[in-house]
ROTI-401478 format. One record per residue: residue in three letters; x, y, z of N, C-alpha, C in turn. Coordinates in nm, 3 decimals. Atoms other than C-alpha are relative to their C-alpha. Layout:
<site rest="ALA" n_c1="X" n_c2="Y" n_c3="Z" ca_c1="X" ca_c2="Y" ca_c3="Z" c_c1="X" c_c2="Y" c_c3="Z"/>
...
This chain:
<site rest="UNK" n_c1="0.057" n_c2="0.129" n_c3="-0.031" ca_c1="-3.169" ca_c2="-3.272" ca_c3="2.340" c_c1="-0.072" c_c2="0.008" c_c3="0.133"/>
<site rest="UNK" n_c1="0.084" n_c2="-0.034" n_c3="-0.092" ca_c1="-3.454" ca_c2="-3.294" ca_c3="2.572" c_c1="0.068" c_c2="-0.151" c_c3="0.098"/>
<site rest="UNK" n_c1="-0.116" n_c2="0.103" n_c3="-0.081" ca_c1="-3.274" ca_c2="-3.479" ca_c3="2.894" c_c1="-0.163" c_c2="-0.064" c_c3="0.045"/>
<site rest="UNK" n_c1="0.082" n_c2="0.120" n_c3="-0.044" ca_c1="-3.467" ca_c2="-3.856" ca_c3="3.007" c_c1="0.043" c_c2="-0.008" c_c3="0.145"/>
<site rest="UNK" n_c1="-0.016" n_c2="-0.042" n_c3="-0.146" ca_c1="-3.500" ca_c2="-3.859" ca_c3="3.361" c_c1="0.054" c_c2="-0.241" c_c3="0.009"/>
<site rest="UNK" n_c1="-0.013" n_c2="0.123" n_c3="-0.001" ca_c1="-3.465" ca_c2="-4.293" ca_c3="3.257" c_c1="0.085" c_c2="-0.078" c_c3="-0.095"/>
<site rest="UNK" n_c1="-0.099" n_c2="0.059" n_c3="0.035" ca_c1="-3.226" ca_c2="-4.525" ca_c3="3.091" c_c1="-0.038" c_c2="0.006" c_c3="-0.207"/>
<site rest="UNK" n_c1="0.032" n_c2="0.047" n_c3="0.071" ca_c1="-3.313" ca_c2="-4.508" ca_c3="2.702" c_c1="0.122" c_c2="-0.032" c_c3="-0.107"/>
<site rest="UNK" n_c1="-0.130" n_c2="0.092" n_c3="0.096" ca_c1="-3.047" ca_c2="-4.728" ca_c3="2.460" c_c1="0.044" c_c2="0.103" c_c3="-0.148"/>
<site rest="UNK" n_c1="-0.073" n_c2="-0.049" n_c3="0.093" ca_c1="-2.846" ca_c2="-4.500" ca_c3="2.255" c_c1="0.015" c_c2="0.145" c_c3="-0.007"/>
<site rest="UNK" n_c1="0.066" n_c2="-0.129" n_c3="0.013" ca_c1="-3.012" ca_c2="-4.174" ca_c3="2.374" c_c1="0.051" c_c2="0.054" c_c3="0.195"/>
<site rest="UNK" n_c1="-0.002" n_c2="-0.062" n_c3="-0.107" ca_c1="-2.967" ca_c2="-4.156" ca_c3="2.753" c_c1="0.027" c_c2="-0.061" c_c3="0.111"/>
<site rest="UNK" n_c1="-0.001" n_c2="0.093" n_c3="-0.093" ca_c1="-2.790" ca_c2="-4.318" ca_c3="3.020" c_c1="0.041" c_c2="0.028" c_c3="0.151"/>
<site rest="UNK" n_c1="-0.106" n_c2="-0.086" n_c3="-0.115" ca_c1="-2.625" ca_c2="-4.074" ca_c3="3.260" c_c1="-0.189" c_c2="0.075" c_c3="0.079"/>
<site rest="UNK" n_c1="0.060" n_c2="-0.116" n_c3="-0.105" ca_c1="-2.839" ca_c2="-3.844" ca_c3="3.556" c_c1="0.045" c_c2="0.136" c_c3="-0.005"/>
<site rest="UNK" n_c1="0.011" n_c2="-0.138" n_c3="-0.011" ca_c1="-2.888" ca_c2="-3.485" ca_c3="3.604" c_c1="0.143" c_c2="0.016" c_c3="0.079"/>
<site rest="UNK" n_c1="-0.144" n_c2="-0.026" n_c3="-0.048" ca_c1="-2.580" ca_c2="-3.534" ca_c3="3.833" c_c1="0.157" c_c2="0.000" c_c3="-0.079"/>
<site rest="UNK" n_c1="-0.100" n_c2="0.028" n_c3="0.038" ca_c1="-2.345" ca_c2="-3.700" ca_c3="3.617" c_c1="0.038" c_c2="0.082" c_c3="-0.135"/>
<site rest="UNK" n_c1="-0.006" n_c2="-0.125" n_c3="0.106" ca_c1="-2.437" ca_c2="-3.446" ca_c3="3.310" c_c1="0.078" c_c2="0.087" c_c3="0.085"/>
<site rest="UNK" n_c1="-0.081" n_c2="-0.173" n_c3="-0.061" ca_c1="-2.324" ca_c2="-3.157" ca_c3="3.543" c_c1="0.131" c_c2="-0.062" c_c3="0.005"/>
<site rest="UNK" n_c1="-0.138" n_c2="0.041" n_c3="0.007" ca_c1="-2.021" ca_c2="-3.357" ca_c3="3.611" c_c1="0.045" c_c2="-0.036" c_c3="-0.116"/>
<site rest="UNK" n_c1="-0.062" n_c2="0.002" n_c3="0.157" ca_c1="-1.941" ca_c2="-3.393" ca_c3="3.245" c_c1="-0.008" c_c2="0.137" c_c3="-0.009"/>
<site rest="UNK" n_c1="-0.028" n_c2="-0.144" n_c3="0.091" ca_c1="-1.987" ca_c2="-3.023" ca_c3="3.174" c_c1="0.113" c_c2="0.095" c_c3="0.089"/>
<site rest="UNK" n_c1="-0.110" n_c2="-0.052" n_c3="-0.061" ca_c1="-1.769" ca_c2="-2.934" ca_c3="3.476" c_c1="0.129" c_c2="-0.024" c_c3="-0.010"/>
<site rest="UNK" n_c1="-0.152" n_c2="0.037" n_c3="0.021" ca_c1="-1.490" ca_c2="-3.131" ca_c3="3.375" c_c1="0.047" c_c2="0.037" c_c3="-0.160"/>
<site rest="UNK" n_c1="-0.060" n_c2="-0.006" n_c3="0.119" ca_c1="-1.513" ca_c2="-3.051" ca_c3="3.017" c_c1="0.027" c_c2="0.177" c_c3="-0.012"/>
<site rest="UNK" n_c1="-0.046" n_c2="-0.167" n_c3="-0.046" ca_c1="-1.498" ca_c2="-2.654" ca_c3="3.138" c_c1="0.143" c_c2="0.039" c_c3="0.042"/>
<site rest="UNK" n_c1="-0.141" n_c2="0.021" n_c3="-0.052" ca_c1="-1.177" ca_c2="-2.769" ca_c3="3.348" c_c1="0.065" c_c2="0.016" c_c3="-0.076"/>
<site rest="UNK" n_c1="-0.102" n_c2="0.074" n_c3="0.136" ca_c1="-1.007" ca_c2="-2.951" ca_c3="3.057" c_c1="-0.003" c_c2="0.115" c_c3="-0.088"/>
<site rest="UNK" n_c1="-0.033" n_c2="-0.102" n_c3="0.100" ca_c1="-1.097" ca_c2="-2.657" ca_c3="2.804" c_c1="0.107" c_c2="0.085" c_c3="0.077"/>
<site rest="UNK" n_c1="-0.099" n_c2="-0.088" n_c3="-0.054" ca_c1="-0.923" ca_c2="-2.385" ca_c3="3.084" c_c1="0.117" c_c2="-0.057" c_c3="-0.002"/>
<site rest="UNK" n_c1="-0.185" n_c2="0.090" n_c3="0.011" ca_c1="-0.635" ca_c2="-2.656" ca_c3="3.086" c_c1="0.060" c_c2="0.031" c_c3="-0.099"/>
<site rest="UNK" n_c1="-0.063" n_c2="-0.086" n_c3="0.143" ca_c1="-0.570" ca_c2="-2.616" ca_c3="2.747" c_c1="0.011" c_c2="0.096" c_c3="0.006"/>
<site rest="UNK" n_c1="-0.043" n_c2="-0.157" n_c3="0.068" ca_c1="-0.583" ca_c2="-2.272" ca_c3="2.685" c_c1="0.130" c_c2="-0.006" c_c3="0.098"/>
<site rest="UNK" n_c1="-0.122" n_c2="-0.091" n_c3="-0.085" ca_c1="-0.341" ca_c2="-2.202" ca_c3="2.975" c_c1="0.098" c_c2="-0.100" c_c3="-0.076"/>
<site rest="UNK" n_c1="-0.119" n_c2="0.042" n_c3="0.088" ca_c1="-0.132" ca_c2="-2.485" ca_c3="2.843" c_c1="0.077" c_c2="0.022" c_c3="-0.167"/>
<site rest="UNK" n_c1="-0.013" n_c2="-0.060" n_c3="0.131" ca_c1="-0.164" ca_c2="-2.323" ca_c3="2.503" c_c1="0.109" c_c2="0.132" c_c3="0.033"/>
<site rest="UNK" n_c1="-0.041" n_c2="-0.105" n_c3="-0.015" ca_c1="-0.078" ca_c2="-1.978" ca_c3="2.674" c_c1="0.125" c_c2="-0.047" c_c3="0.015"/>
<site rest="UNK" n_c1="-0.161" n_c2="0.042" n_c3="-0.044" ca_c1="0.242" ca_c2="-2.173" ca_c3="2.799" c_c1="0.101" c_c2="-0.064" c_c3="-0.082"/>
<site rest="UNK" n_c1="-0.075" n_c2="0.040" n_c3="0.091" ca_c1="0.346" ca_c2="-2.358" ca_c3="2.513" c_c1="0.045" c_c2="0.078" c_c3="-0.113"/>
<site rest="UNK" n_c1="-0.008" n_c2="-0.105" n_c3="0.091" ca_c1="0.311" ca_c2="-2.068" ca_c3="2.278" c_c1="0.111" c_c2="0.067" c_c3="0.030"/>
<site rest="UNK" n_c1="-0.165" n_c2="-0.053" n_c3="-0.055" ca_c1="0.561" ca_c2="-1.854" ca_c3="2.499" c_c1="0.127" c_c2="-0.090" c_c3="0.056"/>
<site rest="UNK" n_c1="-0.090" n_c2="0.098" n_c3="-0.050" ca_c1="0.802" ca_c2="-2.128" ca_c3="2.571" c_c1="0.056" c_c2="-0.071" c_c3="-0.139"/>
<site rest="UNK" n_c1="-0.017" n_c2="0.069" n_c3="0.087" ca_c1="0.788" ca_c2="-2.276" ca_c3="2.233" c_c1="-0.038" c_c2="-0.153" c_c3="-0.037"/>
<site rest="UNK" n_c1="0.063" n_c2="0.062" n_c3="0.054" ca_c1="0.583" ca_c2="-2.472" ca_c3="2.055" c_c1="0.091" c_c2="-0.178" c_c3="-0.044"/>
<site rest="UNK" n_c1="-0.047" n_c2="0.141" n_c3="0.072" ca_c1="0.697" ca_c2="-2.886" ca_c3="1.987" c_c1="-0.112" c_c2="-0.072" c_c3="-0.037"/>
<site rest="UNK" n_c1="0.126" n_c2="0.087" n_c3="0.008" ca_c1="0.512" ca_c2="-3.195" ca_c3="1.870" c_c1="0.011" c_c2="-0.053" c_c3="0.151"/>
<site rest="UNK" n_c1="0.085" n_c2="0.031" n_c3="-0.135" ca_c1="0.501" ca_c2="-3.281" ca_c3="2.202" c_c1="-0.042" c_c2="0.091" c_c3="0.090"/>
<site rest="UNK" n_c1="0.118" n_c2="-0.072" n_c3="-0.072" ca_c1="0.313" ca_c2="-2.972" ca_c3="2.320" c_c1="-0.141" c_c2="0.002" c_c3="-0.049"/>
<site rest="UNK" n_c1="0.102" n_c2="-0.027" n_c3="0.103" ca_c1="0.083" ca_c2="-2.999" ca_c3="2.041" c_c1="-0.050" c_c2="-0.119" c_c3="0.047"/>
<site rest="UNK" n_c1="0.050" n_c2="0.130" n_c3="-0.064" ca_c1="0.010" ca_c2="-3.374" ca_c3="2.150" c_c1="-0.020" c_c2="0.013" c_c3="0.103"/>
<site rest="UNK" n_c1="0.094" n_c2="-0.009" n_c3="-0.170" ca_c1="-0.044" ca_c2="-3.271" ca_c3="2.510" c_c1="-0.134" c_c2="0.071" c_c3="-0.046"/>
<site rest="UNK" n_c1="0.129" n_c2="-0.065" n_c3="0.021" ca_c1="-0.286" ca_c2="-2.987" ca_c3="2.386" c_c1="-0.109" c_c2="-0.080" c_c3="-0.131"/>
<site rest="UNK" n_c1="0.120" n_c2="0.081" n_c3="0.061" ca_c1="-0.460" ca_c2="-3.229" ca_c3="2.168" c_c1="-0.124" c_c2="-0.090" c_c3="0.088"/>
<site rest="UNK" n_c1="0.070" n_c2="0.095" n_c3="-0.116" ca_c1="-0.517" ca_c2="-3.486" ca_c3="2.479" c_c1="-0.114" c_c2="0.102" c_c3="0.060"/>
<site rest="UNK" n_c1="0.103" n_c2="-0.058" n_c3="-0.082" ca_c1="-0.653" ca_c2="-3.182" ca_c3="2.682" c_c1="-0.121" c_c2="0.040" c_c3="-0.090"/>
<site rest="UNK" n_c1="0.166" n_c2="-0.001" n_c3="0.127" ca_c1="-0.908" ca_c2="-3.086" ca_c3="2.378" c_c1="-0.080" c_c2="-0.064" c_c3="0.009"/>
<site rest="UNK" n_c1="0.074" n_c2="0.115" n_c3="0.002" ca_c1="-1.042" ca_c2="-3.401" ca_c3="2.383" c_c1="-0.024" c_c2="-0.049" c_c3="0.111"/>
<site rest="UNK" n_c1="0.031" n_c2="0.031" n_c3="-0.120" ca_c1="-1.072" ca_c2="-3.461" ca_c3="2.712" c_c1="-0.106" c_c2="0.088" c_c3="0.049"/>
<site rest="UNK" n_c1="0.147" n_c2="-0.057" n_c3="-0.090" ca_c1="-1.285" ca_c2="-3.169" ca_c3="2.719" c_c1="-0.116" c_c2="0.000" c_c3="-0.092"/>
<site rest="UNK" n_c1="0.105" n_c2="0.035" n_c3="0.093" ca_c1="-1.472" ca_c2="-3.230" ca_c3="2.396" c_c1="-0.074" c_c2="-0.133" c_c3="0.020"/>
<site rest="UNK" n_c1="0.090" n_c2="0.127" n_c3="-0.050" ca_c1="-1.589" ca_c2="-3.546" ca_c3="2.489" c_c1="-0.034" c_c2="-0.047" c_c3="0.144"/>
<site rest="UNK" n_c1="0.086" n_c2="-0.059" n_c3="-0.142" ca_c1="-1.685" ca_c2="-3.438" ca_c3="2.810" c_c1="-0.117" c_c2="0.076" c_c3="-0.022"/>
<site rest="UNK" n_c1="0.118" n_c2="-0.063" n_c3="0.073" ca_c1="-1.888" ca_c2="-3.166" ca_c3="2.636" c_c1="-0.116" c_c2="-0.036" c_c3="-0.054"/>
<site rest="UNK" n_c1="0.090" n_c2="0.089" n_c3="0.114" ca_c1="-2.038" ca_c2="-3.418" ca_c3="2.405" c_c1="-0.059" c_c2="-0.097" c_c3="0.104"/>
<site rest="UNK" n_c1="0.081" n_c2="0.105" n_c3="-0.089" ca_c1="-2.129" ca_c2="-3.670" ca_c3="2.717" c_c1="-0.165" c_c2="0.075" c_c3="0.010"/>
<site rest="UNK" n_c1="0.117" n_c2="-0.056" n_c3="-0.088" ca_c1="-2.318" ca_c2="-3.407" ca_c3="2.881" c_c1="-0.131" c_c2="0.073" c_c3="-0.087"/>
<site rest="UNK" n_c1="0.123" n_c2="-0.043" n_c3="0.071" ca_c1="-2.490" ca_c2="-3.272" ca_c3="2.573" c_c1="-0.076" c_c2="-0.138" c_c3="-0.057"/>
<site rest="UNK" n_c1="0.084" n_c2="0.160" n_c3="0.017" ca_c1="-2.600" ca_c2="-3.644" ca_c3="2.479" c_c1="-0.037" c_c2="-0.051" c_c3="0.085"/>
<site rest="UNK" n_c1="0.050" n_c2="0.106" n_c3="-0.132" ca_c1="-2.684" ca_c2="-3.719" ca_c3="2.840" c_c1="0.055" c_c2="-0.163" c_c3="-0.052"/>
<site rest="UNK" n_c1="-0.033" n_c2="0.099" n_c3="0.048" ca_c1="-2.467" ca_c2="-4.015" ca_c3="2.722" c_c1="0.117" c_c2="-0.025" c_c3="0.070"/>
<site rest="UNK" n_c1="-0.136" n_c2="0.016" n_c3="-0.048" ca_c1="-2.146" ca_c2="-4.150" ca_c3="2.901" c_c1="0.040" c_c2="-0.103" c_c3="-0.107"/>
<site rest="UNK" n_c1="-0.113" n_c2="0.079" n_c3="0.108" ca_c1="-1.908" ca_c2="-4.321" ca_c3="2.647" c_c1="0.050" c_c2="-0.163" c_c3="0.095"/>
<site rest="UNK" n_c1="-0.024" n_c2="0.135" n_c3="-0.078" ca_c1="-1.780" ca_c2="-4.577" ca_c3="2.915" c_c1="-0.116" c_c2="-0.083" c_c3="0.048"/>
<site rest="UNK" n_c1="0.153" n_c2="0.065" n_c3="-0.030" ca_c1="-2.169" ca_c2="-4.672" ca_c3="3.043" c_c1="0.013" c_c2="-0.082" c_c3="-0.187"/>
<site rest="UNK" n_c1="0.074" n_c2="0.051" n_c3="0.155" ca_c1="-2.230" ca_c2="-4.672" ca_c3="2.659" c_c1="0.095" c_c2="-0.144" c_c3="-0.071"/>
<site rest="UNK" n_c1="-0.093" n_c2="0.072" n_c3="0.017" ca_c1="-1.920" ca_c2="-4.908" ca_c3="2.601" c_c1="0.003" c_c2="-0.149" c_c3="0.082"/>
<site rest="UNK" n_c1="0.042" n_c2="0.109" n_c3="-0.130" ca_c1="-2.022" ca_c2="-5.130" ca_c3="2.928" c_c1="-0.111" c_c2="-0.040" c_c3="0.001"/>
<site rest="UNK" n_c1="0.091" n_c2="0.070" n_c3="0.013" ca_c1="-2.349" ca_c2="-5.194" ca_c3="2.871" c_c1="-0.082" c_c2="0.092" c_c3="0.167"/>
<site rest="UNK" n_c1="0.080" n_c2="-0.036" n_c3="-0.118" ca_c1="-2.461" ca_c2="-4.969" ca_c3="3.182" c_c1="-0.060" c_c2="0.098" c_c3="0.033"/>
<site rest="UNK" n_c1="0.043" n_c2="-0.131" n_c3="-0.012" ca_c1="-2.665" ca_c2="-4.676" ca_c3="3.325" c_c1="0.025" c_c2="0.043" c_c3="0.098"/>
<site rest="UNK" n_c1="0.018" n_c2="-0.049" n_c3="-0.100" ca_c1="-2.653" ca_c2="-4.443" ca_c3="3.581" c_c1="-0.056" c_c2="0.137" c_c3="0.024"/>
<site rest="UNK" n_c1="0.102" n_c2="-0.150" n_c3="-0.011" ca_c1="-2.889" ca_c2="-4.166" ca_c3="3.721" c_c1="-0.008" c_c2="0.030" c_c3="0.126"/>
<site rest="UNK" n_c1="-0.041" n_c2="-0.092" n_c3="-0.127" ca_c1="-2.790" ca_c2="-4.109" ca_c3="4.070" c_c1="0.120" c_c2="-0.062" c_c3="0.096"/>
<site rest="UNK" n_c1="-0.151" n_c2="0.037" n_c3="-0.128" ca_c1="-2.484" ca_c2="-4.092" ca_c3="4.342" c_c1="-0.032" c_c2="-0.161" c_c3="0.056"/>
<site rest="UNK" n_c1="0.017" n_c2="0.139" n_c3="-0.066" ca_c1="-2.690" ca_c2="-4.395" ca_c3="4.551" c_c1="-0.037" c_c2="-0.129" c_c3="-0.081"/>
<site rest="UNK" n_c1="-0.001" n_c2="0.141" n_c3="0.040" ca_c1="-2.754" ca_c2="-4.616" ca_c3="4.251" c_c1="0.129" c_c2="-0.027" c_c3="-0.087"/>
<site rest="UNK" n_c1="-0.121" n_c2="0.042" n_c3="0.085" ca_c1="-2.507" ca_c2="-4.824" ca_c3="4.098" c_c1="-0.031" c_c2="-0.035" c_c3="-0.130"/>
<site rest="UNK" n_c1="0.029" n_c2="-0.015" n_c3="0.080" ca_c1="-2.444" ca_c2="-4.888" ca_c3="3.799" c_c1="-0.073" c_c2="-0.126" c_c3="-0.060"/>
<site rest="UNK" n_c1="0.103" n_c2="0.104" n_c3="0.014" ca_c1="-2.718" ca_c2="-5.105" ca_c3="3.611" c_c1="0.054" c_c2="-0.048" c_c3="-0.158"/>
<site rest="UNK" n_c1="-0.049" n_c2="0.081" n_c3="0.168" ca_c1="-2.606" ca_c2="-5.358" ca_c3="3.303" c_c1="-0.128" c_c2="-0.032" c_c3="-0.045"/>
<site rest="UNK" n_c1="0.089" n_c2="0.002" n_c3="0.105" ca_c1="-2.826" ca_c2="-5.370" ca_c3="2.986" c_c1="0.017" c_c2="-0.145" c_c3="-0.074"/>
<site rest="UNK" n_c1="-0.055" n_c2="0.159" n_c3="0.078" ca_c1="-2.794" ca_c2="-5.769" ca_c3="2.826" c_c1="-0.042" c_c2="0.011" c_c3="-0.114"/>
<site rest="UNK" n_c1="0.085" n_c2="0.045" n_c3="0.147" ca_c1="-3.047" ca_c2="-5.675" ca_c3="2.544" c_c1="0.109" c_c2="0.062" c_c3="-0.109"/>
<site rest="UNK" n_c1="-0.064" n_c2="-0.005" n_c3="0.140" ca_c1="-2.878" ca_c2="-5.699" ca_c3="2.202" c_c1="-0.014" c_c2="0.142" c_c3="-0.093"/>
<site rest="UNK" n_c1="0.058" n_c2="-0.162" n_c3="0.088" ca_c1="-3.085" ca_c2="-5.380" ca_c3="2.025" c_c1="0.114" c_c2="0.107" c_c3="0.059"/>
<site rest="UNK" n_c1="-0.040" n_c2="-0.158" n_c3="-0.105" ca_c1="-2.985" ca_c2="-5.144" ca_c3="2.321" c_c1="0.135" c_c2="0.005" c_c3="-0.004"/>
<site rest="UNK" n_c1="-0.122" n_c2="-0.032" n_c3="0.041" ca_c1="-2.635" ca_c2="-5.274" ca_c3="2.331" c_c1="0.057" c_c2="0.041" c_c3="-0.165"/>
<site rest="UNK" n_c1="-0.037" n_c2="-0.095" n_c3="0.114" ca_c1="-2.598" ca_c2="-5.197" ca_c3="1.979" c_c1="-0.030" c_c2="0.144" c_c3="-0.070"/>
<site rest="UNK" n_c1="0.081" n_c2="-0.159" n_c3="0.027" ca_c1="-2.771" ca_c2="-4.871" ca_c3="1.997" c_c1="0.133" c_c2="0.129" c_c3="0.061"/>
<site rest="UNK" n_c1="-0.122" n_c2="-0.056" n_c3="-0.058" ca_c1="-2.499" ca_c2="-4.800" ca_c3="2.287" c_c1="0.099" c_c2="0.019" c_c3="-0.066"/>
<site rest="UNK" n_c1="-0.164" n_c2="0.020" n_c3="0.097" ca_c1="-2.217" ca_c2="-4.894" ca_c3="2.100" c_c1="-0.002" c_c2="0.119" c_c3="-0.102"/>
<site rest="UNK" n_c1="0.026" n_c2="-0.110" n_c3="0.124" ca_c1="-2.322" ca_c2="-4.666" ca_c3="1.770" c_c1="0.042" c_c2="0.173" c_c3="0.103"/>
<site rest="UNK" n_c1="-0.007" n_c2="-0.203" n_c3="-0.068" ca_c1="-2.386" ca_c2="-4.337" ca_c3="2.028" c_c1="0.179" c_c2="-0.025" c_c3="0.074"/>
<site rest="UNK" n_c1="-0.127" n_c2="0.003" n_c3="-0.055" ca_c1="-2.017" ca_c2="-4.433" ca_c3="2.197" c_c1="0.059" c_c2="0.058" c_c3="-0.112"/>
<site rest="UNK" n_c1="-0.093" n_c2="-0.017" n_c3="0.112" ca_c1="-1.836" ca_c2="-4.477" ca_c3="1.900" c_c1="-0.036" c_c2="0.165" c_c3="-0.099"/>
<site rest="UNK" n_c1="0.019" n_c2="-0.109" n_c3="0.070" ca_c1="-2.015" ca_c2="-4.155" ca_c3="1.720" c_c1="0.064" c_c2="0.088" c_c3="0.085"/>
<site rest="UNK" n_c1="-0.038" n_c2="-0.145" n_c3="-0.086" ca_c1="-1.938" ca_c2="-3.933" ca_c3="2.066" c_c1="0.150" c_c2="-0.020" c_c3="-0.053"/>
<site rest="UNK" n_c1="-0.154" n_c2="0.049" n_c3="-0.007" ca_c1="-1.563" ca_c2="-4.093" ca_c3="2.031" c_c1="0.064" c_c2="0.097" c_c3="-0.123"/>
<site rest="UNK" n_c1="-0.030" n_c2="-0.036" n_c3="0.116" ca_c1="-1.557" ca_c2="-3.991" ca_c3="1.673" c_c1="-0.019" c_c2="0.179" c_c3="-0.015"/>
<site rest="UNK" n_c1="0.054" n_c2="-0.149" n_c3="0.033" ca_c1="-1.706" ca_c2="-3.630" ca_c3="1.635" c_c1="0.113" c_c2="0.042" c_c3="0.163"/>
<site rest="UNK" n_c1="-0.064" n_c2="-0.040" n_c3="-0.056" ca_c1="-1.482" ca_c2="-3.559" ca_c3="1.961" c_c1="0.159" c_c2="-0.014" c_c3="-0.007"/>
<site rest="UNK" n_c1="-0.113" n_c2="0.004" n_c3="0.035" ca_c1="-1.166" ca_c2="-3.669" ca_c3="1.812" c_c1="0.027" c_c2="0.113" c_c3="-0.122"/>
<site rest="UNK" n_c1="0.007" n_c2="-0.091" n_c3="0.116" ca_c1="-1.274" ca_c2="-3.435" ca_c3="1.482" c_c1="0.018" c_c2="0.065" c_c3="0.077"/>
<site rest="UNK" n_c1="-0.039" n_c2="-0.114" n_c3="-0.090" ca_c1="-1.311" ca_c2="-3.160" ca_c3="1.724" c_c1="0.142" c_c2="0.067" c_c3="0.019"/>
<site rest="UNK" n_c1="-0.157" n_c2="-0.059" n_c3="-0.059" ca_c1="-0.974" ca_c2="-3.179" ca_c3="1.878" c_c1="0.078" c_c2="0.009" c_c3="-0.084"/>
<site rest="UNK" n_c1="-0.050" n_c2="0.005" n_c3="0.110" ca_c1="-0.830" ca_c2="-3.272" ca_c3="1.568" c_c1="0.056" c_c2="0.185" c_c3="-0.052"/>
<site rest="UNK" n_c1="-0.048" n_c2="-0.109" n_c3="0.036" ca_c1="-0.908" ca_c2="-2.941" ca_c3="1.413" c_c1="0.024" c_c2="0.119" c_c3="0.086"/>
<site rest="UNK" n_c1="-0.026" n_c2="-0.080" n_c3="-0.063" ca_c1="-0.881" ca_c2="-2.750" ca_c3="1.686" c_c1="0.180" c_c2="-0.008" c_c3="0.054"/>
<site rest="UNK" n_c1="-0.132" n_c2="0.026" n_c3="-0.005" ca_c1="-0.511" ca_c2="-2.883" ca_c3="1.707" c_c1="0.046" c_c2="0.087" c_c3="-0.174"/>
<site rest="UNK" n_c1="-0.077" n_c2="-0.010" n_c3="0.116" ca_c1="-0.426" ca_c2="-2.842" ca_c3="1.352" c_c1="0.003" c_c2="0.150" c_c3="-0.007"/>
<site rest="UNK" n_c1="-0.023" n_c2="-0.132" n_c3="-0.016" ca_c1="-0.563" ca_c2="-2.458" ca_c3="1.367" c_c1="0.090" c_c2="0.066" c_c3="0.057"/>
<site rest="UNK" n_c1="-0.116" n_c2="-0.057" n_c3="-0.081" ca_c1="-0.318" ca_c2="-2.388" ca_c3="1.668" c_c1="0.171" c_c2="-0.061" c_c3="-0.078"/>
<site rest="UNK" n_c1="-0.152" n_c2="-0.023" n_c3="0.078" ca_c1="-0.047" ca_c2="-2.538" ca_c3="1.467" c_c1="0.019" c_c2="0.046" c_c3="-0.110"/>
<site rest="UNK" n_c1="0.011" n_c2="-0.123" n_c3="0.160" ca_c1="-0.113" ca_c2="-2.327" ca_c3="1.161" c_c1="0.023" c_c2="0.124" c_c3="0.097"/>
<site rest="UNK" n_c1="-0.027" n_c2="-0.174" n_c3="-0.056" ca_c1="-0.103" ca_c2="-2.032" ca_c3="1.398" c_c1="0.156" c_c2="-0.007" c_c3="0.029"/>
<site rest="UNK" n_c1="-0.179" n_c2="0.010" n_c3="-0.064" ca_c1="0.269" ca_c2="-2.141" ca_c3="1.551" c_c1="0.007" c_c2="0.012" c_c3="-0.114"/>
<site rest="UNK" n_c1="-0.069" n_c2="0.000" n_c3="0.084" ca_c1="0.378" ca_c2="-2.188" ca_c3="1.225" c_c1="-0.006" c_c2="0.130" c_c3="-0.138"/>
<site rest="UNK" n_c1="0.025" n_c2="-0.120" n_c3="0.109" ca_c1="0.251" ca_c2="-1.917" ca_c3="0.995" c_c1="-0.029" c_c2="0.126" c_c3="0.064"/>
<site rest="UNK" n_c1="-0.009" n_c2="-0.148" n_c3="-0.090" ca_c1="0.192" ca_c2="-1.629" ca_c3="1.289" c_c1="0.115" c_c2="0.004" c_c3="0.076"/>
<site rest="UNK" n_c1="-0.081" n_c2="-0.009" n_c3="-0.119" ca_c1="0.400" ca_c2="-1.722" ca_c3="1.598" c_c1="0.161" c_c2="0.023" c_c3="-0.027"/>
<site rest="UNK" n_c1="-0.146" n_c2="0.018" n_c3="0.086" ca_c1="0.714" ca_c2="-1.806" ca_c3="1.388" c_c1="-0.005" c_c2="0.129" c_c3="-0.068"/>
<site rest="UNK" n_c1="0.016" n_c2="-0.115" n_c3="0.060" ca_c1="0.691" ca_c2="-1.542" ca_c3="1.197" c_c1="0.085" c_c2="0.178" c_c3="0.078"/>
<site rest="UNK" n_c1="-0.042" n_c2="-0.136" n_c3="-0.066" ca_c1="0.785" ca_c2="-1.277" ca_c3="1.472" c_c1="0.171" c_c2="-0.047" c_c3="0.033"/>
C-alpha cells in the first residue's frame, strides 16, 4: 500500500512516525511470544499459556496490520487522525468517512484475530502431537 502523507477515510490515518511505531511494537510483541513460547514449551504447556501466547500474537499482528494499512484501529474507532508527534489528534464528523473507518477497524480487528487464532491453534497441535509425545 502506497503510504498518504494525508488523512484519507478508511485508507490512511496514522504518519510516517506512528507506522514505524506500529512496526516496532509489533516486532517487540512477536520476540515476546516466541520467548514466551520458548518458556512455556519447557515448563509446560497450559490453557493459560496458550491464552497468554495468543494475547502476545495479536498484539503483534495487529500492530503489523496498523502499520501495513497506515491505519490505527483506535483513530479508526474514534473518528480521528494523526500524522505527527506536534499535531493532535484531529476528529472526522462526516458520516461516509466514519463508516469507511469503522469497516477498515473492524476488518484490521478481524484478519488479526484469524492470524493469532491460527497461529495459536498450530502451537497447540505441536504441544500436543510433538511435545507430548517425548
Amino acid at each position: 500500500m502506497e503510504y498518504q502523507d494525508q488523512y484519507v477515510p478508511g485508507e490512511c490515518n496514522i504518519g510516517l512516525a506512528q507506522i514505524k511505531r506500529r512496526k516496532r511494537n509489533g516486532l517487540i510483541f512477536a520476540v515476546l511470544a516466541l520467548l514466551y513460547l520458548l518458556y512455556a514449551f519447557a515448563d509446560g504447556m497450559d490453557n493459560l499459556k496458550v491464552a497468554l501466547f495468543f494475547v502476545l500474537s495479536f498484539v503483534s499482528a495487529i500492530s503489523f496490520m496498523q502499520a501495513r494499512r497506515h491505519f490505527c484501529v483506535a483513530h479508526g474507532l474514534t473518528g480521528t487522525e494523526y500524522f505527527s508527534k506536534l499535531s493532535k489528534a484531529k476528529s472526522d464528523d462526516k458520516s461516509k468517512s466514519r463508516q469507511k473507518d469503522l469497516l477498515a477497524s473492524g476488518r484490521i480487528v478481524l484478519n488479526a484475530f484469524a492470524i493469532s487464532l491460527a497461529i495459536t491453534v498450530v502451537v497447540f497441535m505441536v504441544q500436543v502431537f510433538v511435545i507430548n509425545k517425548f
